[in-house]
C-alpha positions as semicolon CSV with decimal commas, in nm:
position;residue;x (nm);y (nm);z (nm)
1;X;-8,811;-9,197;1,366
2;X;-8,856;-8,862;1,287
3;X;-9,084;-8,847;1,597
4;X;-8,812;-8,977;1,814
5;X;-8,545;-8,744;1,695
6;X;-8,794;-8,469;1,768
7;X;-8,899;-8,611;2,118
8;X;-8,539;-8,609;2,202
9;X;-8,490;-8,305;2,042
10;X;-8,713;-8,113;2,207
11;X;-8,635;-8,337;2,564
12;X;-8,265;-8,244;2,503
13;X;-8,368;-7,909;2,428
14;X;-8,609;-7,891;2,760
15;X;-8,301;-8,013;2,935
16;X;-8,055;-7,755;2,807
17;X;-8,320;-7,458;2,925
18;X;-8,388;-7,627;3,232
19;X;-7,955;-7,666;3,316
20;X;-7,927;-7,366;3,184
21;X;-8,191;-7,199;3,417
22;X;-8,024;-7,381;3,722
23;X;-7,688;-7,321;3,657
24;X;-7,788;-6,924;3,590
25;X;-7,927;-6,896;3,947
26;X;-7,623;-7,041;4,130
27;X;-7,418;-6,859;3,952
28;X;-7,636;-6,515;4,042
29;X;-7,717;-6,648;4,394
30;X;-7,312;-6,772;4,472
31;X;-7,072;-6,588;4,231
32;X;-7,288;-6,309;4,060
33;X;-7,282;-6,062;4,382
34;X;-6,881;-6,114;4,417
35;X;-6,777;-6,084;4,046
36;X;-7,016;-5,730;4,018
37;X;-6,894;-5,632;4,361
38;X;-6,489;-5,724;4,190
39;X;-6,595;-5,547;3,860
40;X;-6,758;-5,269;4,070
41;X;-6,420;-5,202;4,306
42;X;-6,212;-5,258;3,980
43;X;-6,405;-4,986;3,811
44;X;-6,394;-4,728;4,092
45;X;-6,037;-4,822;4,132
46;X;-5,977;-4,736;3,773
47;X;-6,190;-4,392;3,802
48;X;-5,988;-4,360;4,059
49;X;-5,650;-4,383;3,902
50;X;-5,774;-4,183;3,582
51;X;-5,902;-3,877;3,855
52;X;-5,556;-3,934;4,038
53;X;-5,402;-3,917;3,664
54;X;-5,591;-3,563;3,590
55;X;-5,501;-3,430;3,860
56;X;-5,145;-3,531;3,877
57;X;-5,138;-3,374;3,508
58;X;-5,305;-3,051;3,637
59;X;-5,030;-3,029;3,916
60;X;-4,778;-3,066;3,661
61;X;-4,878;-2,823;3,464
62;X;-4,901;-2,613;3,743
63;X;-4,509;-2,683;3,843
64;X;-4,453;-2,597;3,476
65;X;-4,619;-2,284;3,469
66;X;-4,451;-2,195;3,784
67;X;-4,083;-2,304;3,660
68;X;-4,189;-2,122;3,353
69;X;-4,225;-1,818;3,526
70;X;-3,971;-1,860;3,814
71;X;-3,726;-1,896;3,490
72;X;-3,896;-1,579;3,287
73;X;-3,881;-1,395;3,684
74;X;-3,467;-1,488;3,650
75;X;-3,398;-1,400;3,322
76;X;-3,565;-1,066;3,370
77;X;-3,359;-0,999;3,723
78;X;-3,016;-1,152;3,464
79;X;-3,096;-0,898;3,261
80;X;-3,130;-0,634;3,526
81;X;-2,809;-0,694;3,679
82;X;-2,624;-0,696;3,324
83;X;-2,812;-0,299;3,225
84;X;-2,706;-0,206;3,642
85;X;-2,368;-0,332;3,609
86;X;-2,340;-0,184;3,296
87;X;-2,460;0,196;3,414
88;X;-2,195;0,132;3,700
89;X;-1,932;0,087;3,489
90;X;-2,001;0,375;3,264
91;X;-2,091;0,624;3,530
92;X;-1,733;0,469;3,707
93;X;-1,585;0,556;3,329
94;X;-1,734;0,861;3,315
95;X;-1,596;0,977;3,682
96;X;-1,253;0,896;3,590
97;X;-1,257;1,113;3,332
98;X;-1,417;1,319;3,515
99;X;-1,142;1,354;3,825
100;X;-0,868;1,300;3,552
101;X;-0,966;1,638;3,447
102;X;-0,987;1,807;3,705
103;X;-0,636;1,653;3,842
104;X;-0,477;1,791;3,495
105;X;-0,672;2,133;3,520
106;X;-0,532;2,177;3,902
107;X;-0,172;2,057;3,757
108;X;-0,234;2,315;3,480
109;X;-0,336;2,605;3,742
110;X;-0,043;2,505;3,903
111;X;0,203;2,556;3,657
112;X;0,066;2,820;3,481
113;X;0,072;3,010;3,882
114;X;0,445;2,839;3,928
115;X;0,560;3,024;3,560
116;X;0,431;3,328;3,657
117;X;0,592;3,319;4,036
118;X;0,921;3,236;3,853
119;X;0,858;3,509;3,596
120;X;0,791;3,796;3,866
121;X;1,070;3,679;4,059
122;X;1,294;3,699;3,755
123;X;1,183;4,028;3,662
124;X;1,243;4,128;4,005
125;X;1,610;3,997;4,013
126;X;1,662;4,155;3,652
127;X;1,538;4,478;3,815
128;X;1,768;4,485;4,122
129;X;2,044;4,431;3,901
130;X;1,954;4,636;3,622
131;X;1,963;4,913;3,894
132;X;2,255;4,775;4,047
133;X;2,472;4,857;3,712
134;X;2,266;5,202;3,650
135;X;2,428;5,280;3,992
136;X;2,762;5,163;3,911
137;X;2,765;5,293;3,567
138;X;2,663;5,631;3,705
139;X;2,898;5,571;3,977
140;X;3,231;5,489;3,696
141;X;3,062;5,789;3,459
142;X;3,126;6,054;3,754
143;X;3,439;5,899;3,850
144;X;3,617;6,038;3,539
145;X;3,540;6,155;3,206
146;X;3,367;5,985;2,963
147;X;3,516;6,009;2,579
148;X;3,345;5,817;2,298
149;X;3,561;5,569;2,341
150;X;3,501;5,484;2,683
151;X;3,139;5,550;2,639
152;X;3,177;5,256;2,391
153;X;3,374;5,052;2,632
154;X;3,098;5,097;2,932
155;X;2,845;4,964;2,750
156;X;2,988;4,668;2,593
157;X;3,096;4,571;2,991
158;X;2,706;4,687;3,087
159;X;2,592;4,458;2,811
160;X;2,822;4,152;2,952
161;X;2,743;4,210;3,243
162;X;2,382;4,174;3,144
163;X;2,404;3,876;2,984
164;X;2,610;3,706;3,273
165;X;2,359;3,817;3,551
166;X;2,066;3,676;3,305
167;X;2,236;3,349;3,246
168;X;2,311;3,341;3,593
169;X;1,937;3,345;3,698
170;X;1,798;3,081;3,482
């Protein structure tokens, strides 16, 4: 018995090698070639995809480097345009006060030449009528006599007189 399990044994086992063997050439010579050519394409199409993948990373990176910079390039020209409008707006300031004082040193020349005009003119009218009394007081003093009394009298008229023809020019 033992001989018969062995004999079948060893025929079974014959038979495996031998279905085995058969079965591993049609598969090489029929399906072999066009599951390595689909594990070859799959493979290439997946080296593919990762290179695609790198690059598409590397081109992102690039954008990013680029907005980076385009955003660094903005901030920087912001910033420009704050420190110009700023200088603008001081040197502006600084013109106004600038023109304001000349405009109050030219209204200042102009008064200060204005009080003297009026001042020389009013010296000149005090003149012309200081000398008009001296003639009319000299005129009255050698028209008559002059006591102390009447001295007194002439020159508390000159006096009014004075102070009218003052009054009367401011």
């Amino acid at each position: 018995m033992l001989e018969s399990i062995l004999q079948t044994g060893v025929g079974h086992f014959l038979m495996t090698i031998i279905s085995f063997a058969i079965l591993l050439f049609i598969v090489s010579k029929f399906a072999w070639d066009p599951i390595s050519k689909i594990l070859q394409e799959r493979e290439e199409m997946i080296e593919s995809n990762i290179n695609d993948a790198k690059t598409a990373k590397k081109n992102a990176e690039a954008t990013e480097d680029e907005a980076r910079e385009m955003l660094t390039n903005a901030r920087t020209e912001a910033n420009k345009l704050v420190q110009d409008t700023k200088w603008q707006v001081s040197k502006m300031k600084a013109d106004q006060i600038e023109q304001a004082k000349e405009e109050i040193e030219e209204m200042r020349t102009q008064a200060e030449l204005s009080i003297q005009r009026e001042r020389r003119q009013m010296l000149e009218s005090m003149e012309d009528q200081i000398g008009k009394l001296s003639i009319e007081i000299a005129e009255q003093v050698l028209r008559r006599e002059v006591n102390s009394k009447d001295h007194q009298q002439l020159i508390s008229e000159l006096v009014l007189e004075m102070d009218a023809s003052i009054n009367e020019s401011r």
